[in-house]
C-alpha positions, 0 to 999 in steps of 0.5 A: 743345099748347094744354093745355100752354101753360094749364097753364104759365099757371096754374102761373105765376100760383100762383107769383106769388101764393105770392110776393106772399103771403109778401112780404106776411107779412114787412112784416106780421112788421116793420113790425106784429108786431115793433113791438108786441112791443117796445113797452111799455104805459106812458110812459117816464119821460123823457116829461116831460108825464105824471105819475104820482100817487097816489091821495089823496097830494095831495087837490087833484088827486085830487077833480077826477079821481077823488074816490072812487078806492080807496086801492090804486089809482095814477093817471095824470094827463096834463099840459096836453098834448093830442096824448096821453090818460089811463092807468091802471093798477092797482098795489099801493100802501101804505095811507095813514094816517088823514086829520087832521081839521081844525078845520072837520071838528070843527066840523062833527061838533059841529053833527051831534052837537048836532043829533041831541040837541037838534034844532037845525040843523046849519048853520054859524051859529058861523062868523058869531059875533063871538068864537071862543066859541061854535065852541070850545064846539061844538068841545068838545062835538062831540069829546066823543064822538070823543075817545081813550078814557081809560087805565087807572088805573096799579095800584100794589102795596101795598109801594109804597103803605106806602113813605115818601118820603125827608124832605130836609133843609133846612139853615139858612143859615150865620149871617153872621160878623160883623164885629170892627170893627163894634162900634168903628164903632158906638161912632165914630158914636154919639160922632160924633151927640152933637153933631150940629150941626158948628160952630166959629169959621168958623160951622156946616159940618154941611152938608158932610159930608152934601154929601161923603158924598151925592157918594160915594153912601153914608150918612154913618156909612160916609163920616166913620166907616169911610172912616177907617183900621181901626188909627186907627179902633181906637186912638180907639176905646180912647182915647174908652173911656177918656175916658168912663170919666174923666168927659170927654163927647168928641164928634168934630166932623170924621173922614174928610174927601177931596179934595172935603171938604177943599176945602170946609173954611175956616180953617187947613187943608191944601191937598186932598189933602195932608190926613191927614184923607183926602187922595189924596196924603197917606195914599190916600184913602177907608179909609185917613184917620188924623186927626180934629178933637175938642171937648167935648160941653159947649161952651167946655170943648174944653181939657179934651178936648185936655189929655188927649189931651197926657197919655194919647195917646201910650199909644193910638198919638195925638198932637196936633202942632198946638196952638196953630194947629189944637189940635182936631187929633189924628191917629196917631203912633209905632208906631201899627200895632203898638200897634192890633194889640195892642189889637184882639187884647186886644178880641177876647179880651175879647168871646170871654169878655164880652158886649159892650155893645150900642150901646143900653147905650152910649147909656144910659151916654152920654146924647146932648148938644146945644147 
């Protein structure tokens, strides 16, 4: 009876060992086995305090961790946490291209080079220089050595080499047309300078024209001398070429006058403005005055000039409407547009067949007189 109650015990105490064992096993499985089996061998990337970093890609950190690391290995570098440590883990990366050597690195292999030739020593003396000379020098000799081989001379085939470039054609510039109121303006202004003091019974008034024409900003031909209209300035052209064949040496003492001259002017005058001289109102001003005052240029004989004006004018589209209050006065009349027109159009047919006279012949028929 005794043995049945030991083997009863002893069967018991198996039993519970049995069962402690396995109880025991399954926390290990849960709370060991199946844990480590999900777990992962690197952080999250919601970990915000590791950061992954690749060797060389950023040079300041990766001297103080690992300066010699190869260049197919990634780094992990832990942040300023203290609660985790460092992992690495080799992965493939790509290779990085060639370092850019710097001005210092250049600097630097020039003094190696001129150490090995010369003996000096390598030091950085040049960096001490007051001027940037003597490194650019060492620079330059340095790299000398290192710098990128030369190309190859281009081979250009003997077809090329025999061909001509093309010959491009310089074209001179087309020749400026000249104007057909030139040679009437010349002739108006060399008749306007054989007398070139201006003075009648009010005194001298020379200064005048120079006041007017330096106020408009232009020389004194195109003030007095083109400041009149292109049909007056025509027809007085051919009256005055008549005249100096007749023997008369006319001058002109006052042309083109505006508002400004006019007011200038003394003696009987018109009110500015309302001068045909050149007045705003009157005729438009500037380019469009249509009367000027005539003399001799042999002084105290003016009536012979005024006379012929009297007799030959109205044939030129002139006339003379004030004799006795303003005789030296001449200024445009009748059909004066249509009579100009004509003329110039029998000048320019003339000058298509005829050389014209240049301004020096005109002066040799005409010497210049003065008082």
């Amino acid at each position: 009876m005794r043995g049945g109650l030991a083997t009863k015990s002893a069967d018991r105490l198996s039993g519970v060992v049995l069962v402690i064992a396995a109880l025991t096993g399954v926390v290990v499985v849960f709370l060991v086995a199946l844990p480590l089996a999900m777990s992962r061998p690197f952080p999250t990337p919601h970990q915000g305090d590791w950061v992954i970093e690749k060797a060389l890609a950023q040079p300041n950190v990766a001297q103080k961790v690992a300066p010699a690391a190869p260049r197919d290995e990634t780094r992990i570098v832990k942040t300023n946490v203290p609660t985790r440590s460092l992992m690495v883990a080799a992965l493939p990366h790509p290779p990085h291209p060639a370092p850019v050597r710097t001005r210092r690195a250049v600097e630097r292999l020039a003094f190696a080079a001129r150490w090995k030739r010369t003996g000096l020593p390598a030091n950085d003396e040049a960096d001490d220089a007051p001027t940037g000379t003597v490194r650019l020098a060492l620079a330059d000799e340095g790299t000398a050595n290192i710098a990128a081989p030369k190309p190859a001379p281009l081979r250009v085939p003997a077809e090329a080499a025999r061909i001509k470039p093309v010959e491009k054609k310089v074209e001179a510039p087309p020749a400026k047309k000249a104007n057909p109121m030139d040679v009437v303006d010349d002739y108006l202004w060399d008749v306007y300078e054989r007398v070139p003091d201006k003075k009648d019974n009010s005194g001298d008034f020379t200064w005048k024209d120079v006041a007017a024409a330096k106020r408009m900003h232009m020389s004194l031909k195109d003030y007095v001398i083109r400041g009149m209209d292109p049909d007056f300035r025509e027809e007085l052209y051919h009256a005055g070429r008549a005249m100096d064949a007749a023997g008369l040496h006319w001058s002109i003492l006052s042309a083109f006058r505006d508002d400004y001259r006019q007011m200038l002017a003394s003696g009987f005058k018109a009110r500015p403005g309302n001068s045909l001289h050149g007045g705003s109102r009157a005729v438009g001003g500037y380019g469009h005055g249509r009367a000027v005052d005539v003399m001799n240029v042999d002084r105290g004989d003016d009536e012979a000039v005024w006379r012929w004006f009297d007799a030959h004018g109205a044939k030129y589209g002139l006339r003379r409407p004030m004799p006795g209050y303003d005789p030296a006065h001449i200024q445009s009349g009748g059909n004066w547009h249509e009579i100009a027109q004509a003329e110039r159009a029998e000048r320019t047919r003339t000058a298509e067949t005829k050389k014209p006279d240049t301004q020096a012949a005109v002066r040799s028929r005409h010497p210049r007189h003065t008082m």
